[in-house]
Each structure stands twice: as structure tokens, then as C-alpha cells.
N, C-alpha and C positions, 0 to 999 in steps of 0.2 A: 935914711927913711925914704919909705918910695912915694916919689910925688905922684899928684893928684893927674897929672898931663901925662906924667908914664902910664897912671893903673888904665887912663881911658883907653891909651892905643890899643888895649890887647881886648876894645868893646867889637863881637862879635860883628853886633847890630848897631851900625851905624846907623844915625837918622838923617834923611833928606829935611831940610826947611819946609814948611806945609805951602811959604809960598812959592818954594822950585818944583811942585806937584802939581800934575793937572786932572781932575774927574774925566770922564768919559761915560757914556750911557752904552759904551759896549765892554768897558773894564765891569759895570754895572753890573751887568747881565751874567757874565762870566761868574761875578763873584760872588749871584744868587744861585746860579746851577753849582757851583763849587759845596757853595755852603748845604744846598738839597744834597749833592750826592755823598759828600763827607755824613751827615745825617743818616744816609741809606747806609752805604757801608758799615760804619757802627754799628748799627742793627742790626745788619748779617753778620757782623764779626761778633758782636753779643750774643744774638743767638746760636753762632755754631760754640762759641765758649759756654753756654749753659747746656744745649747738647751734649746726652750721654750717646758715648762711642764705647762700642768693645772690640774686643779681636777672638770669632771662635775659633778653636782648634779640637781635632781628634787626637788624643792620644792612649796609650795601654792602661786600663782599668788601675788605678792607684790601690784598689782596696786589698787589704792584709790579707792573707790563710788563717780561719777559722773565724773571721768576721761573718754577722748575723744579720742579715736582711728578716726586716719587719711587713708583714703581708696583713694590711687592714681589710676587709670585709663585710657588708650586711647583707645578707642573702634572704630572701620571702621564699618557701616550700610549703608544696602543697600535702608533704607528708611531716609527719612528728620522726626526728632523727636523735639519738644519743650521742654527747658534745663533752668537749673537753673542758678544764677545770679551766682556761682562758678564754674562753667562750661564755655567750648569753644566750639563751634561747627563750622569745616571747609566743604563746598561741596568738595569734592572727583568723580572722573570717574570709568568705570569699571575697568578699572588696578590701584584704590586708588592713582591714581595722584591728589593734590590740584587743584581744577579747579576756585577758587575765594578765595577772601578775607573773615576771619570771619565773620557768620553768625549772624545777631543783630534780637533777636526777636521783635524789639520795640513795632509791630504795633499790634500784636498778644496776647500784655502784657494785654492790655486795649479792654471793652466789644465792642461789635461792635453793633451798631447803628442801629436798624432795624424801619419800621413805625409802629405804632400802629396798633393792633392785632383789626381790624374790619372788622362785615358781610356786604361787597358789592362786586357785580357783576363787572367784569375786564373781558374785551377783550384779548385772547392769543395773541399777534402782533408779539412775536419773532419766528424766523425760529425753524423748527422744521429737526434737522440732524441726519444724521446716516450714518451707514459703506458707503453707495454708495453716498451719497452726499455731502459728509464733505468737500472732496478735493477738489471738483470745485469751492464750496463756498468759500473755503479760499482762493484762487485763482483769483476769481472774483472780491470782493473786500477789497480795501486797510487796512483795519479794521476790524476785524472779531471778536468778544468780546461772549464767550459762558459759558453758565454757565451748567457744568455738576451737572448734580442731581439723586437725588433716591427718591422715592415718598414716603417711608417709612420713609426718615428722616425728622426730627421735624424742623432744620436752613433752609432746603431746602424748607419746605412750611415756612417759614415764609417769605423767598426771594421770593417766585414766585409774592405775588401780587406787591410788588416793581418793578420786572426783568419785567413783563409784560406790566406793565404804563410805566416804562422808556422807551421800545423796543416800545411801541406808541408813545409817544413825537419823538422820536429818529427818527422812522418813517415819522413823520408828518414833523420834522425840516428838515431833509434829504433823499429825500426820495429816495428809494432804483433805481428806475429806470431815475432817473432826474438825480440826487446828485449822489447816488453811492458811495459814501466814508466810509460808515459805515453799518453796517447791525449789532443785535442783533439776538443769537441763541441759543438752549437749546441741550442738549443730556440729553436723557432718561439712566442711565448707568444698568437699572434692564434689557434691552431690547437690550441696545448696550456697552456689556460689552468688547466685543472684543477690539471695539473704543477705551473706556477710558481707557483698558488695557495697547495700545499704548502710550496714555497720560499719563500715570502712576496716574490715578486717586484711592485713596486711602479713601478720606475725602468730605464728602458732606457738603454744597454746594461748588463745588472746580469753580472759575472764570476764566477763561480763556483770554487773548488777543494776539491774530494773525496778525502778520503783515504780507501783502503781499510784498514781495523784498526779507523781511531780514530772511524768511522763508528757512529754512535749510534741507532739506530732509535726514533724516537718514537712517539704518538700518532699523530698527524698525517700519519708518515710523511717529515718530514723529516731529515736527517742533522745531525753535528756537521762544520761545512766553515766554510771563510774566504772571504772576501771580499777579492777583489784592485782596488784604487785607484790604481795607477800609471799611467804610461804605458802609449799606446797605439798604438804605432808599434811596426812589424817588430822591431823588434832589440830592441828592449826586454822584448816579448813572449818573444823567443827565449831571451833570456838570464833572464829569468825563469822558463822552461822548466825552462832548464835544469836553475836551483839548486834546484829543485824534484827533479830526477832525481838530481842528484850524490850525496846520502846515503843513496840505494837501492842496495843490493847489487844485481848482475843475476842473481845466481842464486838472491834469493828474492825471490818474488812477492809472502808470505803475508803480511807486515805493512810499511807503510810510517810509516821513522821518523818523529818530529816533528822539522820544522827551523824554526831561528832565526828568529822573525818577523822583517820589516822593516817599513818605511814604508807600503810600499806594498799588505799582507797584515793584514787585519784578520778576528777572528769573525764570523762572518754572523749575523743576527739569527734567532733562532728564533723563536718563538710570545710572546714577549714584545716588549713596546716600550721606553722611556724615562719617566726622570721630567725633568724641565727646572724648573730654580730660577733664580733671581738676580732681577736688579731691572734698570728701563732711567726714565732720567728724560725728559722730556716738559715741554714747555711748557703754560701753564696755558689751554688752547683746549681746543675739542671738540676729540676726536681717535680712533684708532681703532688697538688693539694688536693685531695677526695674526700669528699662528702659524701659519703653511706650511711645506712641502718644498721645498726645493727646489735645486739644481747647473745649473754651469756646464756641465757633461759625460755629464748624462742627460737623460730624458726621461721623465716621470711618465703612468702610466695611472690618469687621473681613475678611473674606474669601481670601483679597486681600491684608491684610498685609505680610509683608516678615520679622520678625527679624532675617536673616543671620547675622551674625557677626565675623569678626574677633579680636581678641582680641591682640593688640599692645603691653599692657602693663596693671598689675593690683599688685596693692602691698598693702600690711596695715601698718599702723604707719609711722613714719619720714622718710622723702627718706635718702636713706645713700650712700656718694658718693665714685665715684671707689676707692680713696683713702683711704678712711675709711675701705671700703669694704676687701681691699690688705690688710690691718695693722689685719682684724679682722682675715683673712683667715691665715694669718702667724703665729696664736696662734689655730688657727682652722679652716685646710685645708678643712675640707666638709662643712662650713657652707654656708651658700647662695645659694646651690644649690636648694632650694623650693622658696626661696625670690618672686620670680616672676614666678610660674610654668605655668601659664597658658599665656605666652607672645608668640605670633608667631601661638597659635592657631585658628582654620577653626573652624565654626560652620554655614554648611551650609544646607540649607532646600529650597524646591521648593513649590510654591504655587497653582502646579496642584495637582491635583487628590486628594488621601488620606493626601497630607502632607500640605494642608490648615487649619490656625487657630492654629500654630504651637508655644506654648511655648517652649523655651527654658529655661531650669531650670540647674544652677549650684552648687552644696552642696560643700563648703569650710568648712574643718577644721584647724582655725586657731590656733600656738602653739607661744609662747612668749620663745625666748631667749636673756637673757641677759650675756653679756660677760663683765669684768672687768679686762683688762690691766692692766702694771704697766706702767707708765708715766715716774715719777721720784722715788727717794729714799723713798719721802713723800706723791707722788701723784699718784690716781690711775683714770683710764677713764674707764668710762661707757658708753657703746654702747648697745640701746634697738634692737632689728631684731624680727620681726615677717613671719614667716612662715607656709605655709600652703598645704595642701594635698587638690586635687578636682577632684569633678564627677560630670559628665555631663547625663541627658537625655530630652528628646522631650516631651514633655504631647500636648495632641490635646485637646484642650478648645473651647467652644463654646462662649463665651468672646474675645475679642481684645486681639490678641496675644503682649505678654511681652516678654523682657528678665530677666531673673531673677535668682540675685546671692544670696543664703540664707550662711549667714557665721555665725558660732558658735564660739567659744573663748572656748580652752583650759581653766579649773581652773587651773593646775598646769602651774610651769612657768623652761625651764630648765637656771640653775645659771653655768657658766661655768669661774673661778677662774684662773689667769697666775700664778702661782708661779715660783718665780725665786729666785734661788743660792746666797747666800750672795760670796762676794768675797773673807771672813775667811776661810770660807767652803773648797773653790778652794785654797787655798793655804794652807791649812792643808792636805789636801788629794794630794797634788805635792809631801811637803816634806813626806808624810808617802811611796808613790811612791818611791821614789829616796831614803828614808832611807830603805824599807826595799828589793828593788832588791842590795843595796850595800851587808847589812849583809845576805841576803840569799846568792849572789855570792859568798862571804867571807866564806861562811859557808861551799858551795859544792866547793872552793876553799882547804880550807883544809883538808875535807876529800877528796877529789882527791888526793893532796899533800902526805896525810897519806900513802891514799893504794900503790900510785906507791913505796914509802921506804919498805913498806911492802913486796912490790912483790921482788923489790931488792933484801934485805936479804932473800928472798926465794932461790931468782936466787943462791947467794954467799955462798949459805946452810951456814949462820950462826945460831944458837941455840940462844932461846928465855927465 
């Protein structure tokens, strides 16, 4: 059995007797700066161990062939545009206040109805309006139903010999000086551009319906009226006349009720436009997002389009929420700062003079960052971020102006790694701390110790 005198020998730490020890008020000293600086230490060595550290690197785009980049958006325009079944689109006023409920293209989806394309002689019967006569006629009477047109467009002759046989029946069923409840009328808009200016007519053949009452005089000079998108054939016309005339008294002229919207009767657009949101996914290729006007059943006057836009919001890949966004910037304070560069931008253009026919074109260079957290011990997160650099300019096209964003994709991708401190680490690096300001103190403890005995025996002139 091993005695009690063996197990001592193998005591590291031998003690001195406390009375073979002597204080000193320079051992003192030493051993309050020791104890401050072991103190400071620590707390650099704690705080660089709670320090997140990573390592970024560029490497080759990781993502597969025929993977799907997601393209989020909300765009404000000053024109009403036709949108995809991923898409929202709200009417908005000049100052981008919501002025209705989402915008349903339903009626607009499906061809529109015209009569067969044959050679026979038709009677004009509809009014013929312009700048000086518009406003008395709408005024006059209760029903005012016009169809602006351009003689150069193709839907707008194929309406005329319908618009004209209906404005005859219409005529003959009601007739303007008896009846008075109805009247059919045309604008030339190649002759009365000013006109349809007001109207904000943009698309031929654009239909018009004027109520008198509920007629709203604005700035501008525009009215509050609907927009008809139905059929365009005789009977269809007619019978939509009609139900237009059925809840009018004949013996009052002075206000014309409101009737039940349908399908085919929608608000006209005033001096406001639209805002358009949603997302559409895309392959991971150069490629190029446009936003145009445009139907099966009109016909667009370039010169008259406007794509001013302001830009709300535009991002690529998975939206990532503020949360996520906080935890990624905590490992990497500049990141996010391109996420969304082009949010809160003005893109605006006028449709006089030289700045008619006005594309807007945006070049996006997209860059993929992916960042890799540590979660737990065992687990790590991955968060995809795609960022982008953009420029803007105007092209003047003789084509129906677009908006249009061309985005390119980086091949390289940057990998940006958390690396964090095991807590061995941090506690190796404490005690090597505190072991070695003890024996450095200890060290300039005793030669302090030495030289003041030296200086001593200098003082005492003793011999060496």
C-alpha cells in the first residue's frame, strides 16, 4: 500500500512555511497590475471567442440545369396593362393611393365577338363629335355611348359596320328627338387627338359609356364613365343598348340611374394608372422581363403610351424575411445592401414632343450569395441572397413602348462560411492567460527583488 510520505513527493506544489516568506510593497504592486491585466486579457480573449468570424470565398455558381429563379416585383404605372394569372394588378390615383379593388381581366381573357367580315353598304347613323361638341352632347342626353377610333386600325374597322347598324336600330327604337334617352357617337381620335387625350384613350377601338347625373367634371376635363369590353357584333350591341335605356324613365331626362354592372361594363380609367405585384419564375439564363400593353381586340397608339413607372419593390430568388435578413447581417453586416436596389425608384418620361415612343430599358447584373451559419454543434443553415447592380436608359422605338428589365446571372457564386471557436480553444487560451502573466509577474518580481538587495549593498559599501 502506498504511504502517505510517498504520495506527497510526487506534490507539484510544494508550500514554503508563511514564516520563510517576506511581503514586499513592490511584489504588491506587481501583483495588482498582474491581476488588472490577466482581467483585460480575459475580456479580449472572451470577446474575440463570442466574435463571429467567417471566411469568404468566390467559387462556380453550384446551381443545377433547369433550376428556377424567382423574380419578385411591385411596380406603380401610369397606364392600365394586361397581366398574367401570377400577377395582381390594383387601380391607383395620381398620388398612388389604391382607388378599387383588384383588377380581374376576365372579359379580356376571351376573343371578342365581331360579325362577319362582309361587302355591304351601311348607313353612318352615329353622331359624329369633336372638341366643340362632345360636352353638350353628353350633357343632352342621359346615355351617351361612344366609340373612339383610328381609321388605320384593323378592330376599329371591323366595329364600324356593327357600331353603325346598332346607332340605326338605336336610332329607329329611340329616337333622338322623341325618346332622347340614348344617342350613339363616334370620335375620330387621328383628328381629335386632344379629345381622346382627355379620355385617356390609348387602345382602339376604345368604347365609351357617359352617363348624364353621375358625370363628374374634373381637371382635366374628363368624366366619371365605363368602359364596355363585350361583344362586338350587332345584337350584342343592341341589347346592350338596350339595358342601358330600360331603367330610364321616358319622361325624365334629368338624371340617369345607375344600373347593375355586368361583365362586360367596367370604370374607365381616369388620370390614374395601376400598381402591378406578383412574382413569375424564369430559368437560370440571361433573359429579359417586359412589361407591355397589350389585347387580342385593340389596337395601341405608340405615340400615346406612357411606361413612367415607379419601382416599389424588385428582388430575385426566395424572399427572405427581416428575421432571417437580422441573423444573416450578424455574420455579415454589409450584406443586403443590393437585395433590393432599385426599390423606391422614379422612372419618369413625358409623352410630348421628343419623349413619345419611350422605352424604358433596365440592365441588372445579378450575383448569388450563399451564406452558411452554424445552427447547432451538428447543424448548419443555409441561406440563398441574390444581389444585383442596375442601369437604366430610354431608347425611343418606333414600336409600342415597353418596360423592360434584361437580367444576366453571374457564373460564379460568392460562399461566405461562419466559423466559430470551439470552447477547448477558449479555455486553453484563459489558462495560458493567467498562467503565463502569473510567471512573467513572478519573473519581473524577482528581478525587481534582486536589484533593489543589490542597490542595498551598494548603499552599505559592502564587497562582492
Amino acid at each position: 500500500m502506498i504511504s502517505m510520505h510517498k504520495l506527497k513527493s510526487v506534490d507539484f506544489y510544494r508550500k514554503i512555511p508563511r514564516d520563510l516568506t517576506e511581503a514586499s510593497l513592490s511584489g504588491a504592486g506587481l501583483s495588482i497590475i498582474a491581476a488588472l491585466s490577466m482581467i483585460f486579457l480575459f475580456g479580449m480573449e472572451l470577446s474575440s471567442y463570442l466574435k463571429v468570424s467567417t471566411a469568404a470565398s468566390v467559387i462556380v455558381d453550384k446551381s443545377s440545369d433547369g433550376e428556377f429563379l424567382r423574380i419578385d416585383f411591385n411596380i406603380r404605372y401610369g397606364n392600365r396593362l394586361n397581366i398574367t394569372k401570377t400577377l395582381r394588378k390594383y387601380p391607383i390615383d395620381s398620388n398612388l393611393r389604391p382607388t378599387g379593388s383588384e383588377y380581374l381581366a376576365g372579359v379580356t381573357s376571351r376573343d371578342i365577338k365581331h360579325d362577319d367580315e362582309v361587302d355591304e353598304e351601311y348607313s353612318e347613323d352615329s353622331v359624329i363629335l369633336n372638341g366643340h361638341n362632345f360636352e353638350s352632347v353628353a350633357h343632352r342626353y342621359p346615355i351617351l355611348v361612344v366609340n373612339f377610333y383610328a381609321p388605320w386600325c384593323y378592330w376599329s374597322n371591323r366595329l364600324k359596320p356593327s357600331w353603325e347598324k346598332a346607332a340605326r336600330i338605336i336610332r329607329e327604337r329611340y329616337d333622338p328627338e322623341m325618346d332622347g334617352r340614348i344617342v350613339l357617337g363616334k370620335v375620330d381620335c387621328t383628328e381629335q387627338a386632344d379629345l381622346c387625350r382627355r379620355h385617356h384613350i390609348q387602345g382602339y377601338p376604345s368604347i365609351r359609356i357617359f352617363r348624364k347625373g353621375s358625370d363628374l367634371r374634373e381637371d382635366h376635363g374628363q368624366h366619371d364613365h365605363e368602359s364596355y369590353h363585350g361583344d362586338r357584333d350587332t345584337d350584342t350591341l343592341v341589347k346592350t343598348m338596350e339595358n342601358l335605356v330600360s331603367p330610364i324613365p321616358l319622361e325624365s331626362q334629368r338624371l340617369a340611374l345607375e344600373n347593375v354592372q355586368d361583365d362586360a361594363k367596367r370604370p374607365a380609367p381616369l388620370v390614374g394608372g395601376c400598381r402591378i405585384e406578383g412574382f413569375v419564375r424564369v430559368k437560370k439564363v440571361p433573359g429579359n422581363l417586359v412589361i407591355s400593353a397589350r389585347s387580342g381586340a385593340h389596337s395601341f397608339d405608340a405615340s400615346k403610351m406612357n411606361m413612367s413607372h415607379i419601382i416599389s419593390h424588385l428582388s430575385f430568388g426566395k424572399k427572405i424575411t427581416p428575421e432571417v435578413l437580422r441573423d444573416m447581417q450578424r455574420v455579415v453586416p454589409y450584406l443586403g445592401g443590393s437585395h433590393d436596389k432599385l426599390n423606391g425608384r422614379h422612372y419618369i418620361t413625358n409623352t410630348l414632343d421628343s419623349n413619345a415612343n419611350v422605352t424604358i430599358e433596365h440592365y441588372l447584373q445579378i450575383v448569388k450569395t450563399e451564406v452558411i451559419t452554424r445552427r447547432t454543434l451538428y447543424e448548419d443553415k443555409v441561406v440563398e441572397e441574390y444581389e444585383y447592380t442596375a442601369h437604366s436608359s430610354l431608347v425611343h422605338s418606333l414600336d409600342i413602348p415597353v418596360a423592360k428589365f434584361h437580367f444576366q446571372l453571374s457564373p460564379m457564386q460568392v460562399l461566405i462560411l461562419e466559423n466559430s471557436k470551439s470552447f477547448s480553444h477558449f479555455i486553453t487560451n484563459v489558462c495560458a492567460i493567467i498562467g503565463g502573466v502569473f510567471t512573467v509577474a513572478g519573473i519581473l518580481d524577482s528581478i525587481l527583488h534582486s536589484t533593489m538587495k543589490f542597490v542595498k549593498k551598494v548603499e552599505l559599501g559592502k564587497n562582492f
